[in-house]
C-alpha positions as CSV (number, residue, x, y, z in Angstrom):
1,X,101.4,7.8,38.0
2,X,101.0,5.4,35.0
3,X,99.4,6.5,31.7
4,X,95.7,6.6,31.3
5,X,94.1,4.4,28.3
6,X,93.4,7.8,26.5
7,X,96.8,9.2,27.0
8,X,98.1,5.9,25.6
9,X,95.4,6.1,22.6
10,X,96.9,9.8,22.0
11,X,100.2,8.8,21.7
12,X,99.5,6.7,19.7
13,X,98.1,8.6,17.3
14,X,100.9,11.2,17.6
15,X,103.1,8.6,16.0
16,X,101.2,7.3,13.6
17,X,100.8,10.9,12.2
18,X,104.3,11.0,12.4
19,X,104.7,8.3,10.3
20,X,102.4,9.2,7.8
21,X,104.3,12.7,7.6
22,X,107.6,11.6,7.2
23,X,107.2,7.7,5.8
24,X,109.9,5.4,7.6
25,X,110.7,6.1,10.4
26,X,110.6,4.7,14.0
27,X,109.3,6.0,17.2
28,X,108.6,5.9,20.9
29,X,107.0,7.6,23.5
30,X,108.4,7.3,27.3
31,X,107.1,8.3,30.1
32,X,108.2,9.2,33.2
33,X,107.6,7.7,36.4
34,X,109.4,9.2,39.0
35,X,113.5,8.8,39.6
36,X,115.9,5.2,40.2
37,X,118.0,5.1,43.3
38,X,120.9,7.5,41.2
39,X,118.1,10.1,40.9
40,X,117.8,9.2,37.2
41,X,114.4,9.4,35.6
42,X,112.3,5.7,35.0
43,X,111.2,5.7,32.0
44,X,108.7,3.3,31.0
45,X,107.8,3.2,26.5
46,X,103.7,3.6,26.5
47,X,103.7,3.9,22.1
48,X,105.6,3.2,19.5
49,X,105.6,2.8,15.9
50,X,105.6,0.3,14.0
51,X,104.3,-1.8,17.0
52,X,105.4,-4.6,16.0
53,X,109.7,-3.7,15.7
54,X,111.6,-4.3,18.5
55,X,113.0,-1.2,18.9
56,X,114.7,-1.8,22.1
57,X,118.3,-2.3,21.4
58,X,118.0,0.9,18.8
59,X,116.0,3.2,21.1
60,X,117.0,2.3,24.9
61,X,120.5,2.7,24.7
62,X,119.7,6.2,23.8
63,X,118.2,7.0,27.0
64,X,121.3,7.2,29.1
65,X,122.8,10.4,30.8
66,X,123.5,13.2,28.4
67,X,120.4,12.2,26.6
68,X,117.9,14.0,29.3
69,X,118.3,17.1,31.6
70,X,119.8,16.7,34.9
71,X,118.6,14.4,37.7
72,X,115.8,16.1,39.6
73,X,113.4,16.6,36.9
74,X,113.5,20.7,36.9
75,X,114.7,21.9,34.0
76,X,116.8,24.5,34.2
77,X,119.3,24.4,31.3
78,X,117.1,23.3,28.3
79,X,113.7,24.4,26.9
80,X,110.7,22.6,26.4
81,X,111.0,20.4,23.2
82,X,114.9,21.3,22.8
83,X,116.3,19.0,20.5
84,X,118.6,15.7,21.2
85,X,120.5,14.5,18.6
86,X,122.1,11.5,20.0
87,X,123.4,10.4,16.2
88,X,126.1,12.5,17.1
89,X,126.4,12.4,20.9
90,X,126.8,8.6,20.7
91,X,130.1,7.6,18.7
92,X,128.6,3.8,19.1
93,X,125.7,4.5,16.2
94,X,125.8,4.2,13.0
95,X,126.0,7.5,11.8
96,X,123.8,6.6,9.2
97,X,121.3,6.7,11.7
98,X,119.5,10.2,12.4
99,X,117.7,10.0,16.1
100,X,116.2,12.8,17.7
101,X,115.4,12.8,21.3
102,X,113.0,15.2,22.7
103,X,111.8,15.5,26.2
104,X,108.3,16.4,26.8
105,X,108.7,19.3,29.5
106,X,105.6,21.4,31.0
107,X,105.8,23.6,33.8
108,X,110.0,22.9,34.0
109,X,108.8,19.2,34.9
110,X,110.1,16.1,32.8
111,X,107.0,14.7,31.5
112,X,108.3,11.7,28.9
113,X,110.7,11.9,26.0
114,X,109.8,11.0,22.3
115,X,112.4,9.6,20.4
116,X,112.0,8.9,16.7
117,X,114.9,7.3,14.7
118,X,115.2,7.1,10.7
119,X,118.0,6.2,8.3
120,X,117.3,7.5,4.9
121,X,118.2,10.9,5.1
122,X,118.9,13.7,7.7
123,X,116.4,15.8,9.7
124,X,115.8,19.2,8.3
125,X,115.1,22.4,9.8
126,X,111.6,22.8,8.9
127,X,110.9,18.5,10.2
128,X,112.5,19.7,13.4
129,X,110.2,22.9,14.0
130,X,107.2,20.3,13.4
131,X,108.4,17.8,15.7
132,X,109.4,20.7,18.6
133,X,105.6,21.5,18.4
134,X,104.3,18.0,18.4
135,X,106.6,17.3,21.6
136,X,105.1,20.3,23.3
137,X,101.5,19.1,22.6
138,X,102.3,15.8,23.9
139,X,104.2,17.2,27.3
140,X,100.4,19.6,27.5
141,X,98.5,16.1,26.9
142,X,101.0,14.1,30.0
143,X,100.4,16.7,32.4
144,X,96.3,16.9,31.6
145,X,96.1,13.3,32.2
146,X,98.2,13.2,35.3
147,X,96.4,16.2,36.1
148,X,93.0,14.4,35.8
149,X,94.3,11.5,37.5
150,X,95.5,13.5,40.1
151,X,91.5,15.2,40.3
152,X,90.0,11.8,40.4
153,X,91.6,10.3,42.9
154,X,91.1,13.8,45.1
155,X,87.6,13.1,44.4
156,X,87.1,9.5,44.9
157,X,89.1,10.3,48.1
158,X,86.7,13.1,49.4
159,X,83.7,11.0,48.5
160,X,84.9,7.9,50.7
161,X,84.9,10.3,53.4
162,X,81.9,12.2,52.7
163,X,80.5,8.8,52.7
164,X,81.8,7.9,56.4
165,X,80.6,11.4,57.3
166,X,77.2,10.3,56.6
167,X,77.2,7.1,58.2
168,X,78.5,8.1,61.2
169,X,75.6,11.0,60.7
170,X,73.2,8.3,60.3
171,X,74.3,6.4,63.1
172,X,74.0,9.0,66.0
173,X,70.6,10.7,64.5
174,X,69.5,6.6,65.0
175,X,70.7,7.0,68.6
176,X,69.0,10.0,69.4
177,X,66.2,8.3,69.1
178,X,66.2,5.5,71.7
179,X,66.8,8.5,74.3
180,X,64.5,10.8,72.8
181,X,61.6,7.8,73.0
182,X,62.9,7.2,76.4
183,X,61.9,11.2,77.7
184,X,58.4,11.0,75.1
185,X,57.8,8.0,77.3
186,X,58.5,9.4,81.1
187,X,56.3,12.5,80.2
188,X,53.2,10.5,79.1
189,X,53.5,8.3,82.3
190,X,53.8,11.7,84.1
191,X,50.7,13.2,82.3
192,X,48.7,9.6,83.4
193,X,49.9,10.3,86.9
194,X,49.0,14.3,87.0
195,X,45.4,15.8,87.1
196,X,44.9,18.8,84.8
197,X,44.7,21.1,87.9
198,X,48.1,20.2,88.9
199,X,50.9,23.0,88.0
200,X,53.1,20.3,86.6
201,X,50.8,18.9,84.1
202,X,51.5,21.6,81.8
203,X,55.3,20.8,82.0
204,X,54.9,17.1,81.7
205,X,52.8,18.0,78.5
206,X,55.0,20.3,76.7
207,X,57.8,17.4,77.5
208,X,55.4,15.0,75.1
209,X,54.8,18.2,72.9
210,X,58.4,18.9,72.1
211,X,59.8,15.4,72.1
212,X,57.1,14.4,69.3
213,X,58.7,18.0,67.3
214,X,62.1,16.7,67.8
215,X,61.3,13.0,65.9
216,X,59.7,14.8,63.7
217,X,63.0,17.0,63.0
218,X,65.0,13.9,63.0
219,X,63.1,12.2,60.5
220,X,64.0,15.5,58.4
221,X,67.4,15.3,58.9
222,X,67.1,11.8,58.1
223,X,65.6,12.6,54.8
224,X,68.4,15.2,54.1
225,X,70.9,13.4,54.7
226,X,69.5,10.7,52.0
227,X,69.4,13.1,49.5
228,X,72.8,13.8,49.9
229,X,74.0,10.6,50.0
230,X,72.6,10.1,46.4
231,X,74.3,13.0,45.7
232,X,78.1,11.6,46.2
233,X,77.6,9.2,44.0
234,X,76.7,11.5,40.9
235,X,80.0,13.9,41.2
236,X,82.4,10.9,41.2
237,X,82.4,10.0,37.3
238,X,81.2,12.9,34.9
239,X,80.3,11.7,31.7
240,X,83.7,13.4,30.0
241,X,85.8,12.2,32.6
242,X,87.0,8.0,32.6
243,X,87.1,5.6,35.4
244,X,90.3,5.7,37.6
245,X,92.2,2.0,37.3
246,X,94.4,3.2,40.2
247,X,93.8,2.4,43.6
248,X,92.8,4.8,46.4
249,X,94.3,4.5,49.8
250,X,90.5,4.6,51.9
251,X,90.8,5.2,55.4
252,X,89.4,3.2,58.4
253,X,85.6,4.2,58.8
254,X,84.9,5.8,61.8
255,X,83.6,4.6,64.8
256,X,79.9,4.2,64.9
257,X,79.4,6.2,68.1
258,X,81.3,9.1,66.4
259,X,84.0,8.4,68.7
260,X,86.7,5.8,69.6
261,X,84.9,3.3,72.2
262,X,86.9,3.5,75.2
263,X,87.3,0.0,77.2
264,X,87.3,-0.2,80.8
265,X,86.2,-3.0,83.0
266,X,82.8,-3.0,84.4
267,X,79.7,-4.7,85.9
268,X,76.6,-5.7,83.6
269,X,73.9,-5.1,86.2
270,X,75.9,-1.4,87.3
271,X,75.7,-0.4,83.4
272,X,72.2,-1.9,82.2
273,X,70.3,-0.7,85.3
274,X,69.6,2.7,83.9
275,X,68.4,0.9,80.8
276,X,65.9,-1.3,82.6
277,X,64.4,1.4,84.2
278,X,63.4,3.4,81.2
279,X,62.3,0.2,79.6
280,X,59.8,-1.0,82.5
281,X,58.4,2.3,81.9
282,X,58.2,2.2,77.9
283,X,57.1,-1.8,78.6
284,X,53.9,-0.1,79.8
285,X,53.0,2.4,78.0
286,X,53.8,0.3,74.6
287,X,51.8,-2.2,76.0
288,X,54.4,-4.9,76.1
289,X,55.0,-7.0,79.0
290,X,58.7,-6.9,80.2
291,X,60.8,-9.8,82.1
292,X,64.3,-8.4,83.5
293,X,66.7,-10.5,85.5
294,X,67.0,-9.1,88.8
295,X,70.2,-7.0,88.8
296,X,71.9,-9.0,91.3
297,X,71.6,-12.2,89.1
298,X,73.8,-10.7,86.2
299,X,77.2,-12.1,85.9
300,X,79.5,-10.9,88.4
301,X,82.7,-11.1,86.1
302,X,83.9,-7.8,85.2
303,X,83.1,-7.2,81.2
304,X,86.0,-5.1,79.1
305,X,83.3,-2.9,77.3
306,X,83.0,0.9,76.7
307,X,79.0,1.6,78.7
308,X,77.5,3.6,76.2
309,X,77.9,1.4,73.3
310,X,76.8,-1.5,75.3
311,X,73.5,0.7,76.6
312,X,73.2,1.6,72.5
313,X,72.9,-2.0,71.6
314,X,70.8,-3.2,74.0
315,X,68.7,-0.3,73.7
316,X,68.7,-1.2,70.0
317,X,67.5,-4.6,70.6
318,X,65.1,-4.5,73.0
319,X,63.8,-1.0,71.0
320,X,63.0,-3.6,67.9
321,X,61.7,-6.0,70.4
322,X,58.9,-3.6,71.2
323,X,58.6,-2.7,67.4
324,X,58.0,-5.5,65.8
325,X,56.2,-7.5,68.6
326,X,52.6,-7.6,68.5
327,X,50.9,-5.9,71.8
328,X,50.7,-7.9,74.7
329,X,54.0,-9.9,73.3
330,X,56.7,-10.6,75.9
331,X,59.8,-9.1,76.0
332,X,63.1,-10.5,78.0
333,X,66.3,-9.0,78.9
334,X,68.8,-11.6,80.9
335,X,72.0,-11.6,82.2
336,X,73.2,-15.5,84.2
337,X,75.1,-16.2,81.2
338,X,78.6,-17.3,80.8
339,X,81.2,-19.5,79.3
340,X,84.8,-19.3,78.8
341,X,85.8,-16.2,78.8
342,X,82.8,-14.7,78.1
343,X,79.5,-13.3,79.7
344,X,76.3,-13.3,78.0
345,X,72.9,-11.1,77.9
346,X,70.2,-12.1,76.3
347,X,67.4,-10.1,74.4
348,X,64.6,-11.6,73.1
349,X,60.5,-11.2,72.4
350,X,57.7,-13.8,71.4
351,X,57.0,-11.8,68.3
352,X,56.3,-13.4,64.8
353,X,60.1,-14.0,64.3
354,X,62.9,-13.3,61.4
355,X,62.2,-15.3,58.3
356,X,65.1,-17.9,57.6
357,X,66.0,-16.0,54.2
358,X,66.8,-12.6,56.2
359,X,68.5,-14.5,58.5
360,X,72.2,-14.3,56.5
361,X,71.9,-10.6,55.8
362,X,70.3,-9.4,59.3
363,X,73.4,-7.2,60.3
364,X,74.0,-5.7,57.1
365,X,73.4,-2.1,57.2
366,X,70.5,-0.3,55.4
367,X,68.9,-3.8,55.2
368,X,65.5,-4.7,56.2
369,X,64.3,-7.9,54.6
370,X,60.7,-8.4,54.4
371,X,59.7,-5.4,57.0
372,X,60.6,-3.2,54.5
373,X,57.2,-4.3,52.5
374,X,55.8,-4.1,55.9
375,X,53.8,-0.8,57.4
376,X,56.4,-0.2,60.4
377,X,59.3,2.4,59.9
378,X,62.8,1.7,60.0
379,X,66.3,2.3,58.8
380,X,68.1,-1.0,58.8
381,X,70.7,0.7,60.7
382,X,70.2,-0.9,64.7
383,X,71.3,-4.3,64.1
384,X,74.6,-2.9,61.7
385,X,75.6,-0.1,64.3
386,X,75.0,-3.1,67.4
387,X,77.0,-5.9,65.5
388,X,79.9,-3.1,65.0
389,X,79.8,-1.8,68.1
390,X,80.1,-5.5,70.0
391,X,83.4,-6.4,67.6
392,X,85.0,-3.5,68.3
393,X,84.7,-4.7,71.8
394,X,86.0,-8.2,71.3
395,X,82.5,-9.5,71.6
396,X,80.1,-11.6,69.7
397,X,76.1,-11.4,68.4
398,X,74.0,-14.4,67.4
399,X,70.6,-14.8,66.4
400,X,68.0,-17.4,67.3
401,X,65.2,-17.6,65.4
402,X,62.5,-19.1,65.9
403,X,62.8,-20.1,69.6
404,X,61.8,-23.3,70.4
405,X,60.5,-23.7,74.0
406,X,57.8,-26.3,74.3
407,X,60.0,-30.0,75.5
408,X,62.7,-28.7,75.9
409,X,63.7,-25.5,77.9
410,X,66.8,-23.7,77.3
411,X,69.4,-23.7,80.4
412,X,69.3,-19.9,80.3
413,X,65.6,-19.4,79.9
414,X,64.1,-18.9,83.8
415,X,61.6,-21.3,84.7
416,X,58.3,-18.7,85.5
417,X,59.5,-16.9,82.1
418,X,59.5,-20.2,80.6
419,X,55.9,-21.5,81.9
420,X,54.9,-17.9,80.2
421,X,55.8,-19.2,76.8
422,X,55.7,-23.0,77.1
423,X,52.0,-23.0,75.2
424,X,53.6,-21.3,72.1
425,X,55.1,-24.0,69.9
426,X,57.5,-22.0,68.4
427,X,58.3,-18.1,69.2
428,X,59.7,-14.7,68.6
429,X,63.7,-14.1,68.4
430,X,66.9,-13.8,70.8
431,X,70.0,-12.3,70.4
432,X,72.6,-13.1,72.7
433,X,75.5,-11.5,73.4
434,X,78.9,-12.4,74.1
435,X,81.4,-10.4,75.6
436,X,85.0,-10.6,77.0
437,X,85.5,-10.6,80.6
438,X,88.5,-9.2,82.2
439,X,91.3,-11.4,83.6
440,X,92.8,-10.0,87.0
C-alpha cells in the first residue's frame, strides 16, 4: 500500500530533525511494499535529505541481503530498531563512511528501513539510542497510516454497498406500489358494484381501508430510507481523517428487481394480459380512457425476456401515463411491432408531453425535470429502474415526444386510435420498446 501525503510529510520531517541534530549527514526513508519474485522486500525511498543529492549509488547498494531480516517479513531474529552497520558489513565502502541501517519493525512486520550515512566521524552510543527511538516512531507512524488506509478503504467499501442496498431498497418499495394501486383499485370498483346491505361490502371496504394504510407506510419507509441515505455520505471522510487516492474495487450493482432477471422465451400477449386487465380497471376509475391492442394482435415471435420485469416496466409506463395525463386523456398500450430482430410495444398518452430540455436526462435515476416544481408526487425512479431492466434484457427504450399525428399517421398507430387524436396538432409521449426475439 503506497505512503499517504502525511506519512510522506512525517518523514520528512523526521530527517530534517535528524539533520538539524547531527549537521551533515544524509538520509532516506524506504518503504516497503510487499516482496520481488525471490521473496525479497521492494523497497520504494518516500524521503530523504538533502532532497536534492542523489543518494542512489551511496544508499541503494546498501539495501541488499544481510542488510534486512530474512525474506518473509516476520522478524524473528532481530528487534525492532536493531542497528545495521553496513560500513563494516560491506568491504566495498569506504570505510570512512559510517551508515546505519535500521528497519522500521511493528508488530514483527517490516515496515521501511531508514538509512542515514555520514563521513566525519563515527556514530556514538548515545546518537545510536536516539536514532533506535526515532526508527521505532517512524515504524508506529507506517503502520497508523497503513492502518488508516486500510479503514478507509473498509469504509468506502461498505458505503458502496450500503449504497446499492438502498437502491435496490428504493427500487422494490417503487414496485410495491404499482400492485398495491392495482388491489386499492379492484376494491373501489367492488365497493361501486356492492350495496351497503351486501355482506361483502364490508370486505371490499377494508381492502380500500388497508391498501390506503399500506401507501401510507411506504411513503415512510420511503422517507427512512432518505434519511439514511444522507447519512452514508457523512461517515465516509471525518474531518481528522484525509481523502483515499487509492482505488476501491466496487462491485457490480445489484439487479433492480433485487434478483438476477431470469430469461426465458415467451409470448407478449401471454405476459401483458394480466397487466391489461388491472389497467382497464384503473383506466376507469382514474378517469382515463384506455386503448389496448387486442391480445391476439401482439407479435407472435417469442421475446427472450424475464415476465416480471417486463410487467414492472410497462406497469411503470403506463402508471405515469395515468399520472401525469390530464383526466379524460388517452392512454395506449400496443403490441404489432417489429423489425429485425426485434418486437416492439408501445406506451403512450395524449398528456401535455416531456419538455425538450428533460428529454437527455429522462432515464437518469432520482431525476424529475420540471414535475418536480410541479404538485404531483414522484421519485424519479420508474423510468431509471424500466431503462435498466430492458438492457439487462438485450432490449431497447426510446422516447417520442411530442407526437405528431395530424398529416401524417404513424404506421404503428391504429387507424380508430388515430381518428381519436388526429384533431390534436401535437400530443402526449410514447415509449417504445424494443426487445430481442428468440431465434429457433
Amino acid at each position: 500500500m503506497p505512503a499517504s501525503a502525511e506519512l510522506v510529510d512525517l518523514c520528512q520531517a523526521h530527517l530534517e530533525l535528524l539533520h538539524r541534530t547531527f549537521g551533515d549527514i544524509s538520509s532516506v526513508i524506504y518503504l516497503t511494499l510487499g516482496v520481488d519474485a525471490e521473496s525479497e522486500p521492494i523497497l520504494v525511498p518516500i524521503a530523504q535529505v538533502p532532497e536534492f543529492a542523489d543518494l542512489n549509488e551511496l544508499l541503494n547498494p546498501m539495501i541488499q541481503r544481510g542488510a534486512l531480516p530474512a525474506s518473509g517479513m516476520t522478524i524473528d531474529t532481530l528487534s525492532a530498531g536493531k542497528l545495521t552497520d553496513t560500513t563494516r558489513s560491506n568491504p566495498d565502502i569506504n570505510s570512512a563512511v559510517e551508515r546505519l541501517v535500521l528497519p522500521l519493525i511493528h508488530q514483527e512486520i517490516v515496515l521501511g528501513v531508514l538509512v542515514i550515512l555520514r563521513s566525519d566521524r563515527p556514530w556514538q552510543a548515545s546518537e545510536r539510542q536516539y536514532l533506535q527511538t526515532m526508527s521505532v516512531s517512524l515504524a508506529v507512524g507506517c503502520f497508523l497510516d497503513q492502518q488508516n488506509q486500510w479503514l478507509h478503504q473498509r469504509l468506502k467499501s461498505k458505503q458502496t454497498l450500503q449504497g446499492e442496498q438502498s437502491e435496490v431498497f428504493h427500487n422494490l418499495l417503487h414496485q410495491f406500489r404499482n400492485p398495491l394501486t392495482a388491489i386499492g383499485t379492484f376494491g373501489k370498483l367492488m365497493l361501486r358494484r356492492l350495496s351497503q346491505e351486501d355482506p361483502n361490502y364490508r370486505l371490499a371496504d377494508g381492502i380500500v381501508r388497508e391498501s390506503q394504510r399500506l401507501k401510507e407506510l411506504v411513503t415512510d419507509f420511503d422517507a427512512a430510507v432518505d434519511i439514511g441515505d444522507a447519512d452514508i455520505g457523512k461517515a465516509i471522510n471525518p474531518p481528522l481523517l484525509p481523502e483515499s487516492n487509492s482505488t476501491t474495487e466496487h462491485k457490480p450493482l445489484l439487479p433492480a428487481l433485487g434478483r438476477s432477471l431470469e430469461l426465458t422465451p415467451q409470448f407478449l400477449g401471454n405476459v401483458l394480459e394480466p397487466l391489461i386487465t388491472v389497467t382497464v380497471a384503473a383506466a376507469s376509475e382514474r378517469h382515463r380512457k384506455f386503448w389496448h391492442s387486442p391480445l391476439n394482435s401482439f407479435s407472435q415471435a417469442l421475446v427472450t425476456i424475464d415476465a416480471q420485469a417486463l410487467q414492472e416496466v410497462v406497469a411503470n409506463l403506463l402508471d405515469n401515463a395515468f399520472k401525469y395525463a390530464p383526466s379524460h386523456s388517452w392512454v395506449w398500450l400496443l403490441g404489432e411491432l417489429t423489425r429485425e430482430n426485434y418486437s416492439g410495444i408501445v406506451v403512450g398518452d395524449s398528456g401535455p408531453g416531456i419538455p425538450t430540455a428533460d428529454q437527455a436526462r429522462l432515464f437518469e435515476r432520482n431525476y424529475r425535470g420540471v414535475q418536480a416544481q410541479g404538485n404531483i408526487a414522484g421519485t424519479g425512479l420508474g423510468l431509471a429502474i424500466a431503462k435498466d431492466l430492458i438492457t439487462q434484457m438485450g432490449g431497447k427504450i426510446e422516447l417520442i415526444s411530442p407526437l405528431m399525428v395530424g398529416a401524417s399517421q404513424p404506421p404503428w398507430l391504429p387507424v380508430p386510435l388515430h381518428q381519436y387524436l388526429e384533431p390534436m396538432d401535437s400530443i402526449g409521449t410514447v415509449f417504445i420498446i424494443w426487445l430481442p426475439t428468440t431465434h429457433h
